[in-house]
N, C-alpha and C positions, 0 to 999 in steps of 0.2 A: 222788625228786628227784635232779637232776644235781648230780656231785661237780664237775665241769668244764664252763663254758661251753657251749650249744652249737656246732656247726663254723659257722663264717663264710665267706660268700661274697663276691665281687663282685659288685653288686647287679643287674646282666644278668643272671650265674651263677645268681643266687637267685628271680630270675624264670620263668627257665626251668626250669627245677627245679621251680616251684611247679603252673605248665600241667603239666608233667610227672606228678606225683604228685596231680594235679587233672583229670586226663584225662575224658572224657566216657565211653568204657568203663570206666575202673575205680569211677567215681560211680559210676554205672547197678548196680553189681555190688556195691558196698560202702556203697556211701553216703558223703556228703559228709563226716559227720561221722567214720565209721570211716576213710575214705581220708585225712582231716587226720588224725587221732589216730594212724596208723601213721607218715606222713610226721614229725612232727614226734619220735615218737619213736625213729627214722631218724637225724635230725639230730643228738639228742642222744646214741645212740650211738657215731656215727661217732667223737665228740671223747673217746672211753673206748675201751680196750685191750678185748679181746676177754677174757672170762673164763676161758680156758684157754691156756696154753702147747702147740703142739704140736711135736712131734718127732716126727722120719720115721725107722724106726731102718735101716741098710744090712743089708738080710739076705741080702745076697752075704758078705758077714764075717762076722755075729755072727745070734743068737738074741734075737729080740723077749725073752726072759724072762732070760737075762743081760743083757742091755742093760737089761733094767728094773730088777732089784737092781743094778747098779753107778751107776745113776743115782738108786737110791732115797737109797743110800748118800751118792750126793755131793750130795743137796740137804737130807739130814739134817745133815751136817757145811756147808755155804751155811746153815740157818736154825735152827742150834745147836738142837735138839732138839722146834720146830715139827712136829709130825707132818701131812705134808705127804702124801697118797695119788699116788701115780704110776697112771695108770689104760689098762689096754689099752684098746682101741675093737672091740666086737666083729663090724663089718661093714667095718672098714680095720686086717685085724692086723697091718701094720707100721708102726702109729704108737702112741704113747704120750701121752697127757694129762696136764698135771698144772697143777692150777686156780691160778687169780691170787687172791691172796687181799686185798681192797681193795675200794674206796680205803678207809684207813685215817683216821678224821677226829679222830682222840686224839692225834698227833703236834704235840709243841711244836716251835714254830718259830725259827729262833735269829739272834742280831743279826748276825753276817756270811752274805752273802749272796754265790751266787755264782748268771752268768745263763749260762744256755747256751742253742744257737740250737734252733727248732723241732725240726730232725729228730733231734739230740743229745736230746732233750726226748722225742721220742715211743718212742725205742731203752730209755732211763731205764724210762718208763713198762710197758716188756716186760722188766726184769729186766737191765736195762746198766749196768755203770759210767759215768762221767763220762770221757771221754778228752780229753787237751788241747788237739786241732784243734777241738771241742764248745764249749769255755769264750770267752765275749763278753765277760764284764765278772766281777769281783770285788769285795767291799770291802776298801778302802784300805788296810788295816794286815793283811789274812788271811797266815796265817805257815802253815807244812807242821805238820800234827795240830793244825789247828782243826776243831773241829766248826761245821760251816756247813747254811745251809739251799737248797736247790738249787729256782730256777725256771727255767721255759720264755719266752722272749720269742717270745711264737708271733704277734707281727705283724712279727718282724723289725724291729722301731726302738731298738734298743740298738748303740750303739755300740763299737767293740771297744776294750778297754780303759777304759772309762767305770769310777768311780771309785762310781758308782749308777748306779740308773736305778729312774723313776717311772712307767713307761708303763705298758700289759698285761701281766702277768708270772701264767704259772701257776704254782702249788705242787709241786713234786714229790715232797718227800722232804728228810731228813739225811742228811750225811754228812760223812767225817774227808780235808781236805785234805790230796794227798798231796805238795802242793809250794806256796812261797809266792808271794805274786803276782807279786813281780818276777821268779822263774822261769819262770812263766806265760806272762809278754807279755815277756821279756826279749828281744830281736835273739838272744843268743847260745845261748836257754833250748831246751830240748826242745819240738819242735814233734810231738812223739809221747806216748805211753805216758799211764799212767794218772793223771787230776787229781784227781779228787774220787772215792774209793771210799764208795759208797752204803751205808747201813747201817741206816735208817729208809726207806724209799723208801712213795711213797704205795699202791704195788702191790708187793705183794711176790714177787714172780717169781724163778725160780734163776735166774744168771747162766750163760751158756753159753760165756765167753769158756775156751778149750783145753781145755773138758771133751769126751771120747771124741769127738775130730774124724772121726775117719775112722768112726766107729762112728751117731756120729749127725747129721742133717741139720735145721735147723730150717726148718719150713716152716708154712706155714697151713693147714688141716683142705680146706678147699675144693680148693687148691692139690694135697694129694695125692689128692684125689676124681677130679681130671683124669685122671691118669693110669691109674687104674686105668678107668674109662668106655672112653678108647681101650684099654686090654686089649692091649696088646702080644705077642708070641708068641716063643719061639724060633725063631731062624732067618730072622725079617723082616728088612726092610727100611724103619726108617721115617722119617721126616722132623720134626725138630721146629723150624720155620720163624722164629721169636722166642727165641730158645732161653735168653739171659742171665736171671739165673749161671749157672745149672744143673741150678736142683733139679728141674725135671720132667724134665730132659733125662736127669740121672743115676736117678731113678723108672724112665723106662719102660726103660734099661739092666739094672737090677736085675730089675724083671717082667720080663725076658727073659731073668735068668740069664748076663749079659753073653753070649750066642750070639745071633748076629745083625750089625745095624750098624744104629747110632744117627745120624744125619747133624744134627746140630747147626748153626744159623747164626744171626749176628749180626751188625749191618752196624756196630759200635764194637767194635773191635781191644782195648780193654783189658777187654772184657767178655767176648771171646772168649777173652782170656787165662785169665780166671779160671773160665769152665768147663771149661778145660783143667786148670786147677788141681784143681777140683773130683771131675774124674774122674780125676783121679791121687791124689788124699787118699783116695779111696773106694775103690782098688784096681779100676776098670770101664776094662776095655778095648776094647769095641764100640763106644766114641764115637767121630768125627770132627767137629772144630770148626772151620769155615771162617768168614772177614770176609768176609761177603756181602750184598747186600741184596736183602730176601724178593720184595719188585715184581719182581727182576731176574732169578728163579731158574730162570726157564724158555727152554729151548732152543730152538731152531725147528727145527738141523738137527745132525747128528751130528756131535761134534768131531774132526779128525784129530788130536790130543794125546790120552794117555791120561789124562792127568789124570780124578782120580776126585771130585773136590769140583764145585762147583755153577759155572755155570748149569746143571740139569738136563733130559733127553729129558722128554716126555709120558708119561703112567703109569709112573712111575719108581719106586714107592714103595706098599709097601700099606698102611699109616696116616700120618695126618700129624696134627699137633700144630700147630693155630695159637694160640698162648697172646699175641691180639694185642696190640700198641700202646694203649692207651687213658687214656683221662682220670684214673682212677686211683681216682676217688670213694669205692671201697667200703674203698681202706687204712684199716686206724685201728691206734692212733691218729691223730685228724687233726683240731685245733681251726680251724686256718686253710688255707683251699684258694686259694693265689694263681693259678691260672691263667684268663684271661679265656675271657668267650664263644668268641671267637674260637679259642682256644686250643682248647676242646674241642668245639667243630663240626670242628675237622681233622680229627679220627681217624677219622671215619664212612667218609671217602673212600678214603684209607689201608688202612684195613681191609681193604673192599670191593677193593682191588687186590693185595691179600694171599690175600684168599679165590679171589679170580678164579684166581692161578696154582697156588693149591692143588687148585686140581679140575681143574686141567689135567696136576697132576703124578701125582694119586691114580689105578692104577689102577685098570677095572673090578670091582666088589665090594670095593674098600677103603674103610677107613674115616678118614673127617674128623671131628677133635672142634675146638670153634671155644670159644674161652676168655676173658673177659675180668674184670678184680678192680672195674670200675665198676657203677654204681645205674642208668644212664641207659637209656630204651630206644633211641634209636636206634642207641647199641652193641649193642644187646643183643637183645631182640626185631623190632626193627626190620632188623636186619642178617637174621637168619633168613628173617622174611617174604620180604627180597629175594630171598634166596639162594633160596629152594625157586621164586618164579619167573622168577631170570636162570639156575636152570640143572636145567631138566625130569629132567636124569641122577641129582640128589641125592633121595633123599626122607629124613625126618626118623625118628630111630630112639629106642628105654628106654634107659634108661639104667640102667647096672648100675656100683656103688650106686649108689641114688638115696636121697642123704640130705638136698638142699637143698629147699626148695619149688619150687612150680610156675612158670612164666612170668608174668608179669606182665601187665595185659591193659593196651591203650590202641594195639597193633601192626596188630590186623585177624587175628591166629593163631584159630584153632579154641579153644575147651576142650581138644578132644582132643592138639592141637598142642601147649596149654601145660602139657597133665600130661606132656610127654615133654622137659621142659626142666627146667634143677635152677637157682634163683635162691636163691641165699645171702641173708638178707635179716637181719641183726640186729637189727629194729624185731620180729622173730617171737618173742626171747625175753621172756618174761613174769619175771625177775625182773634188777637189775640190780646189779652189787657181793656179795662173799661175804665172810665173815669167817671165823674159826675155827669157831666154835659152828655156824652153819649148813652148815657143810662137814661136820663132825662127825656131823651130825643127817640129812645128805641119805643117800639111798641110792645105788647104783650108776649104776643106768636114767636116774635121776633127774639126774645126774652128764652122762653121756652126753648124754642128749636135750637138756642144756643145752648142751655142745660145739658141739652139731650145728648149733645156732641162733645162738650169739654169736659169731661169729666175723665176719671179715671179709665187706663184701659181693663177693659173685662170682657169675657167670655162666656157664652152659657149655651145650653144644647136640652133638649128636651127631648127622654124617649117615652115610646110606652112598651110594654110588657103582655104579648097579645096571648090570649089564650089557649092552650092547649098545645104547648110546644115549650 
């Protein structure tokens, strides 16, 4: 049974989605009743956290296995003597697991109340503090060192400063106010730092705020699968076309042992900023981060300036990283998805003018890996299908790991097409929420194979770029 809601749409959104996951090939294949019973419990993962924590450790700096005692260390001191396992991954060794243990349904709940907005709400839900741009509403008399009990207003109808509120409100957790309301919402008060320090949270997750920054990267399991499929090299040159924040951008720097050059681009200036950040916290110097936009990147004719940033020549590049634009669907946690039909029929286009200049920058023999964190097919398999016939030069390649499942049918792809795609699908784990006792009791494999599945949903396709065509 769900601890939370399942995710809500807008009701075009939820229609579409239903044709979707009601497809006529994937009946035909599963059957009507197997194809709703995945779908729906699909839906009700989306609105739950993924059951593992992951972290990507920098192994330009440090050693997978010191990075894992000093972080054993600081989530035994985060969950005062919780024996919590920190777990390698043994086909992604530069990442570390360490399980969510929740939702927890024995927590008392307490009369001040404090409301923070959805995406405060879903950060909580991964191991966050409360911060005070997060906080919407308080009750009335809350003073600094009340114990309060923390919701999500995850339809957005709380008002700021509201005094209550009766609407939709999730559960999240306890925790010890660290400042009182008229601080909160004063004109003059701190519009920063930390409001409510968590200390019952309904998931209990480490917190990662200034723990081993430069040492460790938090990313999602799928998220670092990308990078390793493209397989970067020393000495390339590669392209990573969507690039914001950073963490794949600074991945395939590190698989390449910073030798090389990283070409980073984002067409939002303050997001380009912060992969410049990123690759200066990590110590990776092969990056370059240009304000670009990826439709834009292709050159027609050779610059007289020598500038080295983008628009770029044809075959310029031997891998590229298109980790596209998209709807978003597979993030969780996510109880409420505000964006209309409308909104997510855009990105199909988009995409597709993405990938267009991507294989016009890839040289001969390199490689395209095409990425996206949404459920839907026509991101997904749908784009592929295009792709292998608006351009005869790609053909579709395995993927190394291959940890996610297979492609998804309802596109027109092969069988054999769809065992060479990886579909993150969290409707594939068969058990949902862990406690103590069952962490205690599970084995290692058992551990893993669970990672591999509950995780966000994602997408990824791998071409190559064959010569002479």
């Amino acid at each position: 049974m769900s601890f939370f809601p399942k995710i809500s749409f807008h009701r075009e959104v939820e229609e579409y989605l239903t044709k979707v996951f009601r497809n006529n090939e994937l009946i035909t294949a599963l059957g009507a009743k197997e194809a709703e019973s995945k779908y729906q419990s699909l839906l009700s993962r989306l609105s739950h956290p993924p059951a593992f924590t992951t972290v990507r450790v920098n192994t330009h700096l440090s050693s997978v296995k010191h990075v894992k005692k000093m972080l054993f260390e600081e989530i035994q001191k985060q969950f005062k003597g919780i024996c919590v396992p920190v777990l390698e991954h043994p086909e992604l060794q530069d990442i570390l697991l360490i399980p969510a243990i929740g939702p927890r349904q024995d927590l008392k709940k307490h009369e001040s109340e404090v409301i923070v907005g959805a995406q405060c709400g879903y950060a909580v839900l991964r191991g966050a503090h409360v911060y005070v741009p997060g906080i919407i509403s308080t009750s009335k008399f809350m003073k600094a060192g009340d114990l309060v009990s923390v919701y999500s207003d995850i339809e957005g109808k709380c008002k700021r400063g509201a005094k209550e509120f009766e609407g939709v409100k999730v559960f999240l957790g306890n925790g010890i106010s660290e400042l009182s309301r008229s601080e909160i919402f004063s004109s003059h008060g701190p519009m920063n730092g930390m409001g409510i320090r968590m200390i019952e949270p309904v998931y209990l997750s480490p917190s990662f705020d200034n723990v081993l920054p430069s040492h460790l990267f938090l990313q999602n399991l799928p998220s670092v699968v990308v990078s390793h499929v493209l397989n970067p090299q020393p000495g390339e040159r590669i392209l990573d076309m969507c690039a914001a924040p950073g963490g794949k951008t600074t991945h395939l720097a590190t698989l390449m042992h910073d030798q090389g050059e990283v070409i980073a681009m984002d067409k939002i200036a303050n997001k380009v900023k912060k992969i410049k950040q990123n690759a200066e916290l990590l110590q990776l110097n092969c990056i370059k981060a240009f304000c670009y936009d990826g439709t834009k990147a292709l050159s027609v004719e050779k610059r007289e300036d020598e500038q080295e940033g983008p628009p770029f020549l044809p075959e310029s590049f031997d891998r590229i990283l298109l980790d596209a634009p998209c709807s978003g669907m597979g993030q969780r946690p996510t109880m409420s998805y505000s964006s209309t039909l409308k909104e997510v029929m855009s990105y199909q286009p988009l995409q597709r003018k993405l990938f267009t200049v991507a294989v016009k920058l890839l040289k001969p023999g390199g490689v395209l890996v095409y990425s996206t964190c949404t459920i839907t097919l026509s991101e997904n398999e749908e784009q592929v299908a295009w792709a292998l016939e608006t351009f005869p030069c790609l053909q579709l390649q395995g993927q190394e790991p291959h940890i996610g499942g297979e492609g998804m049918r309802g596109a027109g792809l092969a069988l054999d097409q769809l065992k060479l795609l990886q579909r993150f699908d969290p409707s594939a784990a068969t058990v949902q929420g862990m406690d103590i006792k069952a962490l205690q009791d599970s084995q290692e494999d058992d551990l893993i194979s669970l990672a591999n599945k509950d995780c966000i949903g994602f997408f990824i396709a791998k071409f190559i770029k064959r010569n002479g065509k």
